[in-house]
PQR file of N, CA, C, O and H, with PARSE charges and radii, in Angstrom:
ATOM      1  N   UNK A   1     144.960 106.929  71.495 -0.4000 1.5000
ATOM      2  CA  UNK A   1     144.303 107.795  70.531 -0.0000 2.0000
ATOM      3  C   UNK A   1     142.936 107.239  70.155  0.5500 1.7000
ATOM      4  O   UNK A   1     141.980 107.993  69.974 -0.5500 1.4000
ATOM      5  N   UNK A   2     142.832 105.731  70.024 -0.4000 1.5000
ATOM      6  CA  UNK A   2     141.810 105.281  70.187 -0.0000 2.0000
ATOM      7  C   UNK A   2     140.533 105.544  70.652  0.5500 1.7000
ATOM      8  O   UNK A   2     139.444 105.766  70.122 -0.5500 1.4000
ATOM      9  H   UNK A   2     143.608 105.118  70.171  0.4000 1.0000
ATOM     10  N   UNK A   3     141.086 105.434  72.136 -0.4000 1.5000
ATOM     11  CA  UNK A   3     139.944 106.001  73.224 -0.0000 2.0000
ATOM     12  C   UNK A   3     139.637 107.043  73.039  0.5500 1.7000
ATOM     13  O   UNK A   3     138.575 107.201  73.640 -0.5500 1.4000
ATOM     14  H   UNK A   3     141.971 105.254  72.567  0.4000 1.0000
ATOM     15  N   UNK A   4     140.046 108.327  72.323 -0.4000 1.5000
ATOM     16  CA  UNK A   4     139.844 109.433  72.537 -0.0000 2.0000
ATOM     17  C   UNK A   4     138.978 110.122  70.995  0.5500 1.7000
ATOM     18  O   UNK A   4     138.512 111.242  70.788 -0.5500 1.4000
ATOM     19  H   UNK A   4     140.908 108.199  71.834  0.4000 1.0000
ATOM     20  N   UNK A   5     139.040 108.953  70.170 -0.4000 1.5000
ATOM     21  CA  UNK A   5     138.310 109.044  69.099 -0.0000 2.0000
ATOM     22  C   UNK A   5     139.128 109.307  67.644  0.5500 1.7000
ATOM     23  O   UNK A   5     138.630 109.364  66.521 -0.5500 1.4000
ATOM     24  H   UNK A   5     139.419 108.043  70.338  0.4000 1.0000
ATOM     25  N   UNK A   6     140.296 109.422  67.961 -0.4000 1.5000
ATOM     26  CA  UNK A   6     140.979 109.309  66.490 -0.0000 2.0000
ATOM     27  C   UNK A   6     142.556 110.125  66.855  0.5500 1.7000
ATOM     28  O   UNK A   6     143.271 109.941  67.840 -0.5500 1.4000
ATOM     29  H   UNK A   6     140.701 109.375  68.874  0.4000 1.0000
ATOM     30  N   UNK A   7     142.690 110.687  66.155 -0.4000 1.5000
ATOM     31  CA  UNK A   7     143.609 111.729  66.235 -0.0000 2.0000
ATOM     32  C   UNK A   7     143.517 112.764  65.018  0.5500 1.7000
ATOM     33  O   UNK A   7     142.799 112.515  64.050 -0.5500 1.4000
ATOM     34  H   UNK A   7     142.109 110.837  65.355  0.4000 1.0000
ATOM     35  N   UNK A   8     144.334 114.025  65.116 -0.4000 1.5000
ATOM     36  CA  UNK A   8     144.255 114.572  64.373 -0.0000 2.0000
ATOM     37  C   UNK A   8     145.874 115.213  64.013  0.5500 1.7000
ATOM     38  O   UNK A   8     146.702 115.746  64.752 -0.5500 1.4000
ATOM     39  H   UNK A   8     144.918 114.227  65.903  0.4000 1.0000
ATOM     40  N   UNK A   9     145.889 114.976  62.921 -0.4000 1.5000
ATOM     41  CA  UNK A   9     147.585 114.805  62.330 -0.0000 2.0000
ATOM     42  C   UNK A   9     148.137 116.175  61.957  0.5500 1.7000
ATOM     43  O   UNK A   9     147.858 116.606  60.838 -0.5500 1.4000
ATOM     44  H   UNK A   9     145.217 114.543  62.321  0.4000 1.0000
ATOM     45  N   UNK A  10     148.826 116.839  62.705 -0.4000 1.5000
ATOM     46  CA  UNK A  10     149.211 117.742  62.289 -0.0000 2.0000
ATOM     47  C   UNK A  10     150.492 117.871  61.420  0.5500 1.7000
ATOM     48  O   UNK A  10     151.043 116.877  61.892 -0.5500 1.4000
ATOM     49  H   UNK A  10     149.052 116.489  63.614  0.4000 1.0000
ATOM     50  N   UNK A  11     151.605 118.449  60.290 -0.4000 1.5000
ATOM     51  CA  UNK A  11     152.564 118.510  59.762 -0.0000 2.0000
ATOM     52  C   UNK A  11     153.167 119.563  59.516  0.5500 1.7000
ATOM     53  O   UNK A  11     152.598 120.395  58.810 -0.5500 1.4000
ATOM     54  H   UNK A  11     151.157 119.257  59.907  0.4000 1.0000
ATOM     55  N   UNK A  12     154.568 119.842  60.060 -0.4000 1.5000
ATOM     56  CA  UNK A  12     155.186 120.558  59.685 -0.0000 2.0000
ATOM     57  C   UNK A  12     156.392 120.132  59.415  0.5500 1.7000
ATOM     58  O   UNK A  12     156.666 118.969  59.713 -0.5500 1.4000
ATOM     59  H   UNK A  12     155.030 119.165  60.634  0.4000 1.0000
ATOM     60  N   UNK A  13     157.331 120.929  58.824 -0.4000 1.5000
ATOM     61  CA  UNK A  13     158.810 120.796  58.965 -0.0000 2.0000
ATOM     62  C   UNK A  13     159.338 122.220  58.311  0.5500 1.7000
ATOM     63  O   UNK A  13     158.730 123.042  57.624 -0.5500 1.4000
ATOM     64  H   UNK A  13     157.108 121.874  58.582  0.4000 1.0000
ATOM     65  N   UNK A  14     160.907 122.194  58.858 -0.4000 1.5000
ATOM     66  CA  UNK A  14     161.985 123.279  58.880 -0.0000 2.0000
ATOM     67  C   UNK A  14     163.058 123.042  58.616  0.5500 1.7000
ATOM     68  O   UNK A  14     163.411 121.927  59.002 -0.5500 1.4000
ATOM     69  H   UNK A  14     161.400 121.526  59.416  0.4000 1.0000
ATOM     70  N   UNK A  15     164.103 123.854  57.884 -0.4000 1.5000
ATOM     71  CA  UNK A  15     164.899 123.549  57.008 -0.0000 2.0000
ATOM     72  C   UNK A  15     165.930 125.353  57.093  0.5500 1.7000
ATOM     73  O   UNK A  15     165.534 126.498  57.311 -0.5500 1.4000
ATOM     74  H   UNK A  15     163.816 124.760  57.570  0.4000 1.0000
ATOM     75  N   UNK A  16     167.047 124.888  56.856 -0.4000 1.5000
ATOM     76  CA  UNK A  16     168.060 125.851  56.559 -0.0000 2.0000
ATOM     77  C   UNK A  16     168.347 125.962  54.803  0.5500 1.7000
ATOM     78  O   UNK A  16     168.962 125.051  54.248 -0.5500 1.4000
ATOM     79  H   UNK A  16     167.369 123.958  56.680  0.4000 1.0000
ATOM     80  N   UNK A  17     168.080 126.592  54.390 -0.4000 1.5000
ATOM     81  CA  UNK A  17     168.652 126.924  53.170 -0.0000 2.0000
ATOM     82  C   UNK A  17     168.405 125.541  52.337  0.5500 1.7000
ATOM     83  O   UNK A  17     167.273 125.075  52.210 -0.5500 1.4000
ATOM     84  H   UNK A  17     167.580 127.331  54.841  0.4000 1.0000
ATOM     85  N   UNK A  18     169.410 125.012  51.856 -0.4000 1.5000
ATOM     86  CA  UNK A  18     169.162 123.571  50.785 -0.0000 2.0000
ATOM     87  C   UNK A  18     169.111 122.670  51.555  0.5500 1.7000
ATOM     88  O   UNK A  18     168.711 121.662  50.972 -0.5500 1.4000
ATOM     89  H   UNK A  18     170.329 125.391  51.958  0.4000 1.0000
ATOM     90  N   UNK A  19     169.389 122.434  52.984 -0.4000 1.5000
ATOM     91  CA  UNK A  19     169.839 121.613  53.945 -0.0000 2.0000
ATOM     92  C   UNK A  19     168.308 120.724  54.189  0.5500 1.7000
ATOM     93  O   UNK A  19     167.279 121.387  54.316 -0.5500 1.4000
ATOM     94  H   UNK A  19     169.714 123.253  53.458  0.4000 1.0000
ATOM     95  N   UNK A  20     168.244 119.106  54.247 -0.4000 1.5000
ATOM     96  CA  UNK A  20     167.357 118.404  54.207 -0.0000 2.0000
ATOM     97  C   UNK A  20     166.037 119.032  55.065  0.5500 1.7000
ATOM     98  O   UNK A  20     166.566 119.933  55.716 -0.5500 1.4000
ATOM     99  H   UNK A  20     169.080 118.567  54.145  0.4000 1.0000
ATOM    100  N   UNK A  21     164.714 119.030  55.378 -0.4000 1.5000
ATOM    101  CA  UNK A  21     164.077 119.276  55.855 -0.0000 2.0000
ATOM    102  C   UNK A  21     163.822 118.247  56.774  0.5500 1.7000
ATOM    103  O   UNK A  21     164.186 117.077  56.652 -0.5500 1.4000
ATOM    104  H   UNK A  21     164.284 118.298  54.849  0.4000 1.0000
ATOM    105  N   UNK A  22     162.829 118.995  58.207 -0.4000 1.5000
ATOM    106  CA  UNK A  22     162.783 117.901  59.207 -0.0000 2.0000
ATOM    107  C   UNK A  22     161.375 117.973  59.600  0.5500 1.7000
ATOM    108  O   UNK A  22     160.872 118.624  60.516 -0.5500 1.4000
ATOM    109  H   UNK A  22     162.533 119.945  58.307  0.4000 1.0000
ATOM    110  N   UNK A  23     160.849 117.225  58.784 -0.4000 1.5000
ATOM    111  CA  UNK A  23     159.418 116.816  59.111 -0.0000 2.0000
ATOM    112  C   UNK A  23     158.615 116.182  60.687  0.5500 1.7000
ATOM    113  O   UNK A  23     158.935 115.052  61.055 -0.5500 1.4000
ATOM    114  H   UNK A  23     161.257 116.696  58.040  0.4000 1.0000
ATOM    115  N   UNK A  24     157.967 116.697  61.217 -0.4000 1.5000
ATOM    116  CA  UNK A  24     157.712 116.624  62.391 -0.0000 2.0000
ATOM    117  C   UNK A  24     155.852 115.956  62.174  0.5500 1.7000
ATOM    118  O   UNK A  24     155.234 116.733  61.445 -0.5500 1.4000
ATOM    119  H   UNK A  24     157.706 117.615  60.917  0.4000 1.0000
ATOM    120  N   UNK A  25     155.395 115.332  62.424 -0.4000 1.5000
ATOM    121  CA  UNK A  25     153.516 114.360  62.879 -0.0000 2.0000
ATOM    122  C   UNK A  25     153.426 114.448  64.365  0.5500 1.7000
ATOM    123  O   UNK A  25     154.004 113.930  65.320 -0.5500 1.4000
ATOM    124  H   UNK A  25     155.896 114.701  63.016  0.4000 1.0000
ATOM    125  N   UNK A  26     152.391 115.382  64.159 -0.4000 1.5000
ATOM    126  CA  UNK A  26     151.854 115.390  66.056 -0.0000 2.0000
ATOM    127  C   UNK A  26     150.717 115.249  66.118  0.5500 1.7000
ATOM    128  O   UNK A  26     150.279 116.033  65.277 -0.5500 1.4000
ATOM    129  H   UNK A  26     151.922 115.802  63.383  0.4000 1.0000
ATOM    130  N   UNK A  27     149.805 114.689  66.628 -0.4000 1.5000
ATOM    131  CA  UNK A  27     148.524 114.502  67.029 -0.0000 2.0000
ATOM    132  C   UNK A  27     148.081 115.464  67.377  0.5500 1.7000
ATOM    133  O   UNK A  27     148.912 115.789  68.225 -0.5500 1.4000
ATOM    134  H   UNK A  27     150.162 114.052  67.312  0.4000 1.0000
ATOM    135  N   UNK A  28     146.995 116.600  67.370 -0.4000 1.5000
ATOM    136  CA  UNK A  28     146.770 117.882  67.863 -0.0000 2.0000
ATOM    137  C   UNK A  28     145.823 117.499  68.993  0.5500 1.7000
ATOM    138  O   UNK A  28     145.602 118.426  69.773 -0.5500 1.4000
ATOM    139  H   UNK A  28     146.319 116.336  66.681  0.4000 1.0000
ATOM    140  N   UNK A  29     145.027 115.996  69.342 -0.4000 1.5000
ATOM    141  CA  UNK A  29     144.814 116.044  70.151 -0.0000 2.0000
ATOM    142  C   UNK A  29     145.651 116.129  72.077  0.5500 1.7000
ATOM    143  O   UNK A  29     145.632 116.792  73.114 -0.5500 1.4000
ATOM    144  H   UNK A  29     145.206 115.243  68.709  0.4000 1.0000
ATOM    145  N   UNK A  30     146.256 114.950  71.452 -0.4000 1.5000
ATOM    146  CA  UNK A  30     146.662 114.234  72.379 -0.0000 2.0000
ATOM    147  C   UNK A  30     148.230 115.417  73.172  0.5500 1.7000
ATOM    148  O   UNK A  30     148.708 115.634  74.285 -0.5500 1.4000
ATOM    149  H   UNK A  30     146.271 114.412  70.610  0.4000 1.0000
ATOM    150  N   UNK A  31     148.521 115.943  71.453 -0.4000 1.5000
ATOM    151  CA  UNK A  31     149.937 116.611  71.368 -0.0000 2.0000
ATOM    152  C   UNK A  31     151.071 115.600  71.573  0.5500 1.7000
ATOM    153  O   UNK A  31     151.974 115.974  72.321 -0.5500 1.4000
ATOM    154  H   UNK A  31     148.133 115.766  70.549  0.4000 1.0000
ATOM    155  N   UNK A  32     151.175 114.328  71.007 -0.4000 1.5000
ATOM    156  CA  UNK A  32     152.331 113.536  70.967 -0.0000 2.0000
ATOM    157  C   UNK A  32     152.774 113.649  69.463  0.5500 1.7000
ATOM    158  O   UNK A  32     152.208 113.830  68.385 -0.5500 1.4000
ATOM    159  H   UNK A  32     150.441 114.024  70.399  0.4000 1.0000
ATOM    160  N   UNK A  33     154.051 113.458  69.906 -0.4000 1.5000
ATOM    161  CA  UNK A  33     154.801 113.534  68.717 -0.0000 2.0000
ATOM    162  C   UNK A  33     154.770 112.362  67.911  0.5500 1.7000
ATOM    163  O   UNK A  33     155.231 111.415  68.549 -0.5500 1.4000
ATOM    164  H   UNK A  33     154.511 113.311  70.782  0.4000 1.0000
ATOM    165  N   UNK A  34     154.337 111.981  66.525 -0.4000 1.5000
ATOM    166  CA  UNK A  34     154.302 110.447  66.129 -0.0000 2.0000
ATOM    167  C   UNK A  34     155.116 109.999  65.146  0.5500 1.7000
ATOM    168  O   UNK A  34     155.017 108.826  64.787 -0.5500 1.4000
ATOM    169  H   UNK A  34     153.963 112.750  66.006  0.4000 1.0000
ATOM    170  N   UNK A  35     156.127 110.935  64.506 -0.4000 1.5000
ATOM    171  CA  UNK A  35     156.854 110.849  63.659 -0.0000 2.0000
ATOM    172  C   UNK A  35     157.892 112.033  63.609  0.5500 1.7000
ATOM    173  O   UNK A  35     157.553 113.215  63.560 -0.5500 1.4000
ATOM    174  H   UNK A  35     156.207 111.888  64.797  0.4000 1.0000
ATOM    175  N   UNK A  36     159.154 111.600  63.627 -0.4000 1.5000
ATOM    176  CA  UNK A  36     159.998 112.704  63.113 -0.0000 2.0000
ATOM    177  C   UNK A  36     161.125 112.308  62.209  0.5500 1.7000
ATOM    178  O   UNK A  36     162.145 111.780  62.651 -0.5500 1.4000
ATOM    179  H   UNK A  36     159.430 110.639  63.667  0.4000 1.0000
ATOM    180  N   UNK A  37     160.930 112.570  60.915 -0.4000 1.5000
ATOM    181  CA  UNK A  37     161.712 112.150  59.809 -0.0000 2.0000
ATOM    182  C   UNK A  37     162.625 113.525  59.131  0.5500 1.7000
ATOM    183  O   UNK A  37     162.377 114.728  59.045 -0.5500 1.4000
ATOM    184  H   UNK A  37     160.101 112.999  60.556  0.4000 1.0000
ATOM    185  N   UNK A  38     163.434 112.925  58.844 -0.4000 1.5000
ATOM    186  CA  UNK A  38     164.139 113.802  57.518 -0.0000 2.0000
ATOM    187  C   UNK A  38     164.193 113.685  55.943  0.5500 1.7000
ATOM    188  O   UNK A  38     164.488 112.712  55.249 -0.5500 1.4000
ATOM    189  H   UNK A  38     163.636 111.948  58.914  0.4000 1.0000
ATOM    190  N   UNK A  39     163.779 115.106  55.548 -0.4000 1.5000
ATOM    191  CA  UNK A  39     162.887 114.748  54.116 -0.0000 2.0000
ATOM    192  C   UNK A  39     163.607 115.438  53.086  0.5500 1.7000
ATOM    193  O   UNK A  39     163.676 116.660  53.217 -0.5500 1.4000
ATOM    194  H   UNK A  39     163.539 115.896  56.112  0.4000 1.0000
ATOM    195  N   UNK A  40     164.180 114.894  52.047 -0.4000 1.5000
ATOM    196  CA  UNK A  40     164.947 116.139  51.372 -0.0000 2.0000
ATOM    197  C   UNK A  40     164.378 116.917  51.065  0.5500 1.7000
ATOM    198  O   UNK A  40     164.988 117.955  51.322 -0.5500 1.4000
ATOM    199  H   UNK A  40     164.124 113.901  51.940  0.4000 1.0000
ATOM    200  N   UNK A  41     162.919 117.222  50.342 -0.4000 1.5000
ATOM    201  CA  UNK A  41     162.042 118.279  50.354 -0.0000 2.0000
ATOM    202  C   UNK A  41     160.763 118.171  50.817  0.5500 1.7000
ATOM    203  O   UNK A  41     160.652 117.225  51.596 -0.5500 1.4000
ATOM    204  H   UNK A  41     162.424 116.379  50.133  0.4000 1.0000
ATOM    205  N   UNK A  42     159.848 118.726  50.651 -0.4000 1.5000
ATOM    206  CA  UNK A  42     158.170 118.900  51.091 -0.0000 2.0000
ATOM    207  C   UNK A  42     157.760 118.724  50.091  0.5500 1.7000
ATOM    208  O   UNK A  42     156.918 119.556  49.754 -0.5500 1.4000
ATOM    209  H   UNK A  42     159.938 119.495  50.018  0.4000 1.0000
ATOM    210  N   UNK A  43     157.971 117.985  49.412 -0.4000 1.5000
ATOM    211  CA  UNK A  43     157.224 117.430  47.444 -0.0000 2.0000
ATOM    212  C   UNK A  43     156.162 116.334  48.256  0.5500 1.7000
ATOM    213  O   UNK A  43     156.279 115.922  49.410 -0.5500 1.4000
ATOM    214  H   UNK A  43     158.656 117.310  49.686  0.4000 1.0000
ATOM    215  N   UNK A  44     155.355 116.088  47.501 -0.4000 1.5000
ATOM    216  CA  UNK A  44     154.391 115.216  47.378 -0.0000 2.0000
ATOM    217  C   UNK A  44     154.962 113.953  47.449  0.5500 1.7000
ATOM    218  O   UNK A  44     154.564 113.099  48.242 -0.5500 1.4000
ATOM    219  H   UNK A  44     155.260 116.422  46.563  0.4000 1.0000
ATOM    220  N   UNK A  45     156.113 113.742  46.456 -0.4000 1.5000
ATOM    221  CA  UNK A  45     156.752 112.365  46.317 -0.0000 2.0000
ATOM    222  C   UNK A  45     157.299 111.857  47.910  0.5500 1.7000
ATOM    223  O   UNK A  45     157.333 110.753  48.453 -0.5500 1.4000
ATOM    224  H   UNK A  45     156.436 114.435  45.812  0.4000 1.0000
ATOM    225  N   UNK A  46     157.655 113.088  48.303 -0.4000 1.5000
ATOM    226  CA  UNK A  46     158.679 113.242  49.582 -0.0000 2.0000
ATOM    227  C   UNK A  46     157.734 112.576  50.565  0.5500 1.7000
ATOM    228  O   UNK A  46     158.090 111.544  51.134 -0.5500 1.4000
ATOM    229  H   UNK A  46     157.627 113.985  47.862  0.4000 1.0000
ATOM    230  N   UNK A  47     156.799 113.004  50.741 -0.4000 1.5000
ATOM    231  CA  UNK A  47     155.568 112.937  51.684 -0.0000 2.0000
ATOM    232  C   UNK A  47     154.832 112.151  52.045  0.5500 1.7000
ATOM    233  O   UNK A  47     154.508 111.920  53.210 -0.5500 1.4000
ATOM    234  H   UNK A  47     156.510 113.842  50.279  0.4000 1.0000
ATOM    235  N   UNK A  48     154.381 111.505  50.833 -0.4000 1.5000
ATOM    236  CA  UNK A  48     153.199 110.552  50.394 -0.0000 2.0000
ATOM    237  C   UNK A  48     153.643 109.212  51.406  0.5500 1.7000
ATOM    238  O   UNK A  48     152.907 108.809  52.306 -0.5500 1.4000
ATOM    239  H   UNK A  48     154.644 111.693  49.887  0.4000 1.0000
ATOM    240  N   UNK A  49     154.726 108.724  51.143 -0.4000 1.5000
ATOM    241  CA  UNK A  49     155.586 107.577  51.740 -0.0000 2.0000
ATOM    242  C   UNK A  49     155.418 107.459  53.330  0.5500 1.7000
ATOM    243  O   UNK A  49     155.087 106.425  53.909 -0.5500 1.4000
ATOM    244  H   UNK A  49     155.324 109.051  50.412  0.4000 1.0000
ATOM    245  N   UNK A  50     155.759 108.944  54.066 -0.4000 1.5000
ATOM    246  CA  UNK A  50     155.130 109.064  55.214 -0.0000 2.0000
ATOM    247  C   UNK A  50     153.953 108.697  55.452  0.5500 1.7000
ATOM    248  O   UNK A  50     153.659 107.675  56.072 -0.5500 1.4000
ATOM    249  H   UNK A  50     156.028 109.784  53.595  0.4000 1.0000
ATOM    250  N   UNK A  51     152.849 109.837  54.781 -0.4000 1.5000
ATOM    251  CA  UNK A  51     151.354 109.333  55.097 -0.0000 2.0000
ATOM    252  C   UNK A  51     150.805 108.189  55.118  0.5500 1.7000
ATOM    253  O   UNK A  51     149.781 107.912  55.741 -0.5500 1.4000
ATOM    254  H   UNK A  51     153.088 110.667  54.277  0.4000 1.0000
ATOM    255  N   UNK A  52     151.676 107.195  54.200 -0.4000 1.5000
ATOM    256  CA  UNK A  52     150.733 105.949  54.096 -0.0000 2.0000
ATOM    257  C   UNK A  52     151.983 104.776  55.150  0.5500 1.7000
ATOM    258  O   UNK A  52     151.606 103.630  55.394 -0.5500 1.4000
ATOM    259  H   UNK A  52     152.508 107.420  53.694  0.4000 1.0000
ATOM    260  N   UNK A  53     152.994 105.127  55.517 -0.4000 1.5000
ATOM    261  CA  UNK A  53     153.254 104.608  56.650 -0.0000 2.0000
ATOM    262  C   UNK A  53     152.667 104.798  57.917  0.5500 1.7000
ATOM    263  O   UNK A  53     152.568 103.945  58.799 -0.5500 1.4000
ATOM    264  H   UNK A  53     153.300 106.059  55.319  0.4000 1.0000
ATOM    265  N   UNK A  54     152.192 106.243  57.963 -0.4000 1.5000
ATOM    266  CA  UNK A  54     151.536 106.603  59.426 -0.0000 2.0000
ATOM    267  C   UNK A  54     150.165 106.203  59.634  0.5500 1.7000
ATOM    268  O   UNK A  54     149.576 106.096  60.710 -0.5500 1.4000
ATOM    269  H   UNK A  54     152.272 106.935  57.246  0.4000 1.0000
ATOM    270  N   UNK A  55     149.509 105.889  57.859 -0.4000 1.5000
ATOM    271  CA  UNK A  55     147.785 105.306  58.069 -0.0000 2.0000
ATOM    272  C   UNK A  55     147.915 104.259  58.968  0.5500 1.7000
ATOM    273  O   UNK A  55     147.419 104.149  60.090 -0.5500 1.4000
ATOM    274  H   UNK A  55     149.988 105.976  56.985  0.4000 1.0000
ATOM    275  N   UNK A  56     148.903 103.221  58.125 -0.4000 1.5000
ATOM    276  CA  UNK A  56     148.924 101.764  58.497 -0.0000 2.0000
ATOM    277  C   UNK A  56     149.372 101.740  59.924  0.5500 1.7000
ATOM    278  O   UNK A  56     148.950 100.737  60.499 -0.5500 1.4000
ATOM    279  H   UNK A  56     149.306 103.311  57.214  0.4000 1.0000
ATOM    280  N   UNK A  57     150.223 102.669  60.807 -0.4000 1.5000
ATOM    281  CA  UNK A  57     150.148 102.118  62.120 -0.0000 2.0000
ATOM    282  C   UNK A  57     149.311 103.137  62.894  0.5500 1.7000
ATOM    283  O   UNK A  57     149.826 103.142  64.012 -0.5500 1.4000
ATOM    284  H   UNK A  57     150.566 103.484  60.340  0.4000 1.0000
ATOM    285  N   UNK A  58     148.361 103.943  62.891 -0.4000 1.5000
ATOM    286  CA  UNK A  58     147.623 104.513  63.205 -0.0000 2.0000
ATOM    287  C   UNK A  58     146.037 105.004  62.345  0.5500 1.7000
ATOM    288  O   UNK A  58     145.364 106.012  62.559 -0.5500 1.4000
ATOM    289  H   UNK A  58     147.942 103.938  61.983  0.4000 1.0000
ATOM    290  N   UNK A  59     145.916 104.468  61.862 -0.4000 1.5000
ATOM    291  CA  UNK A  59     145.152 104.794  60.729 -0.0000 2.0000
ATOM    292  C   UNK A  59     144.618 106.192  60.169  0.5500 1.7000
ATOM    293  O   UNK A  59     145.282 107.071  59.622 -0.5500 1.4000
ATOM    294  H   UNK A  59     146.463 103.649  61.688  0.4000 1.0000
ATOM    295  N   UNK A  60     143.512 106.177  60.393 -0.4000 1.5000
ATOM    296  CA  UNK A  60     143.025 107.564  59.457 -0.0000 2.0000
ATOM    297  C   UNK A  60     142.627 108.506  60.377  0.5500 1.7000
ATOM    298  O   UNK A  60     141.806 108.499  61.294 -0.5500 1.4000
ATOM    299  H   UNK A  60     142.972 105.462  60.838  0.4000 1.0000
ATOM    300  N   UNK A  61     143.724 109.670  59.732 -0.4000 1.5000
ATOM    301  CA  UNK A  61     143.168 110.757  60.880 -0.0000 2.0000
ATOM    302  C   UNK A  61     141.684 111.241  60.797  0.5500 1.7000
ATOM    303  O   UNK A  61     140.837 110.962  59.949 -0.5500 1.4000
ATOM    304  H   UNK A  61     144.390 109.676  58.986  0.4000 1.0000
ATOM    305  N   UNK A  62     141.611 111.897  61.704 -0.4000 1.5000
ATOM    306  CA  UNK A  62     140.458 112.624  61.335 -0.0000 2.0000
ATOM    307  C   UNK A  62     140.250 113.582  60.276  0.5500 1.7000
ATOM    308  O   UNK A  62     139.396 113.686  59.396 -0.5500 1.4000
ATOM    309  H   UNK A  62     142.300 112.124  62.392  0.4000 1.0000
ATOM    310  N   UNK A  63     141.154 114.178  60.568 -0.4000 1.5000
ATOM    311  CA  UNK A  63     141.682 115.840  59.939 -0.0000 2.0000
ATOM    312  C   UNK A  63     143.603 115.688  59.949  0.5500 1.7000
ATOM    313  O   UNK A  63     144.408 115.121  60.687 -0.5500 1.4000
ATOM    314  H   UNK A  63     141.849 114.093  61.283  0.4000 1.0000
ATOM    315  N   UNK A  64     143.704 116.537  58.699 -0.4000 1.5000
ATOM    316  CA  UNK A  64     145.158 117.378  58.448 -0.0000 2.0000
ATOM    317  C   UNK A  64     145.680 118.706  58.527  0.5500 1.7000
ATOM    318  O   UNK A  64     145.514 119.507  57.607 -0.5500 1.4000
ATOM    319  H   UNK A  64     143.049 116.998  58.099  0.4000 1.0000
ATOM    320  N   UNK A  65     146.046 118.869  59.142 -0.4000 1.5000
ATOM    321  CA  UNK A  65     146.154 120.337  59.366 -0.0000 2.0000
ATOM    322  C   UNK A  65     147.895 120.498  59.230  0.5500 1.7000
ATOM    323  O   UNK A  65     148.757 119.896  59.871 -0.5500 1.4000
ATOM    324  H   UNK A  65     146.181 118.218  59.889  0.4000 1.0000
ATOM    325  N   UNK A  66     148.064 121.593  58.096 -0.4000 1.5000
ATOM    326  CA  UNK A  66     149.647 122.098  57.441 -0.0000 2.0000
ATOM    327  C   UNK A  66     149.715 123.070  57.733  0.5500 1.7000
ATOM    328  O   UNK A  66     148.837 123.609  58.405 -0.5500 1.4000
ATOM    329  H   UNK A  66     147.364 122.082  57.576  0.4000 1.0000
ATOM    330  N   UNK A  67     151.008 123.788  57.255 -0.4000 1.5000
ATOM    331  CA  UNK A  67     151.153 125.096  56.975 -0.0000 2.0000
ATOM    332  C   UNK A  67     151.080 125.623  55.344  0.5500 1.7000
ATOM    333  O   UNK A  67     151.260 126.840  55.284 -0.5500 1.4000
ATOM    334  H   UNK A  67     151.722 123.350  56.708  0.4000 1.0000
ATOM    335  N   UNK A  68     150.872 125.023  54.100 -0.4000 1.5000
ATOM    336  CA  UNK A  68     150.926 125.275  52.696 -0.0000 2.0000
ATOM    337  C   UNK A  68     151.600 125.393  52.401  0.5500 1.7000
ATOM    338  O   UNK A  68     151.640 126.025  51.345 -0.5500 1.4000
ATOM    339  H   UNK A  68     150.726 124.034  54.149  0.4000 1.0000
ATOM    340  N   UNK A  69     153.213 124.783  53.181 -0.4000 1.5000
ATOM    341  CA  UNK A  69     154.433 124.641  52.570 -0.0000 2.0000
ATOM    342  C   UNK A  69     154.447 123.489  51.591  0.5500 1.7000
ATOM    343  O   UNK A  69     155.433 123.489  50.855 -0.5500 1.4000
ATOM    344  H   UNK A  69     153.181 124.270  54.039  0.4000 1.0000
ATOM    345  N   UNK A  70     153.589 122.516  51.414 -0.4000 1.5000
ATOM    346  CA  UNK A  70     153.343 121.016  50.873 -0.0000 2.0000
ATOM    347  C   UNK A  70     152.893 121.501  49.880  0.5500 1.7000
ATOM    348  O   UNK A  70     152.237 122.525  49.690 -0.5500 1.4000
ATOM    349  H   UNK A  70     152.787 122.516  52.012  0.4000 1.0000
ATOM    350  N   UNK A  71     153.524 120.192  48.776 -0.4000 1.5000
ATOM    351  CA  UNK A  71     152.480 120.411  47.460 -0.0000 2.0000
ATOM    352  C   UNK A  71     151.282 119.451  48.139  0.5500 1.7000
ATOM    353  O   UNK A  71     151.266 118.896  49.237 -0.5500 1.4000
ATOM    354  H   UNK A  71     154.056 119.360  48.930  0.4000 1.0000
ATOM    355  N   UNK A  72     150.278 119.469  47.054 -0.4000 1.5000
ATOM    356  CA  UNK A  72     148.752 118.888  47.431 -0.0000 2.0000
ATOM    357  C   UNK A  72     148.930 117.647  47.449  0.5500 1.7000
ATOM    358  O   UNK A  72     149.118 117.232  46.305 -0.5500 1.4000
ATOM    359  H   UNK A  72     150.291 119.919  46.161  0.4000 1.0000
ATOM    360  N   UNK A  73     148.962 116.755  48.315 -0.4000 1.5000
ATOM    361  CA  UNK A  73     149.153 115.376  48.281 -0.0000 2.0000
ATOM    362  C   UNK A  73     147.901 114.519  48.410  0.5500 1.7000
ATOM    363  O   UNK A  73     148.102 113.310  48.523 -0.5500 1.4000
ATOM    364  H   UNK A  73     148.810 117.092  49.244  0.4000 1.0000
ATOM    365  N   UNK A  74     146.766 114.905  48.411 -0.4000 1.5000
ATOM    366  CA  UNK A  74     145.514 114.408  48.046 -0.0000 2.0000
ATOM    367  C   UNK A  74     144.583 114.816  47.288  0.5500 1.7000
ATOM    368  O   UNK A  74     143.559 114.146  47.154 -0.5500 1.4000
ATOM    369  H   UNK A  74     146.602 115.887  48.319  0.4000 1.0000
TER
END
């Protein structure tokens, strides 16, 4: 991702009814998958923990790109 100038972090996740959500991080360049967690919700609290695990082994994306299922986490 390096070589290619960064990455760019995409987020989603999907969920049945109350049933935990499954958060998915893909690079929109590259299209690798870099994370797939299970989240009990899409809260900020939920989230945040991810993002700053995924800075530290990849650092700063370029860009974020959601769907506005997230509360505002920055």
């Amino acid at each position: 991702m390096n070589q290619k100038g960064g990455y760019i972090l995409h987020l989603d996740s999907t969920c049945e009814g109350d049933s935990p959500h499954l958060m998915v991080a893909l690079d929109g360049i590259s299209e690798i998958v870099l994370e797939n967690i299970k989240l009990p919700s899409e809260k900020a609290k939920e989230i945040i923990p991810l993002l700053k695990r995924m800075q530290k082994i990849y650092g700063t994306p370029l860009a974020l790109v959601h769907d506005m299922g997230c509360e505002k986490v920055f």
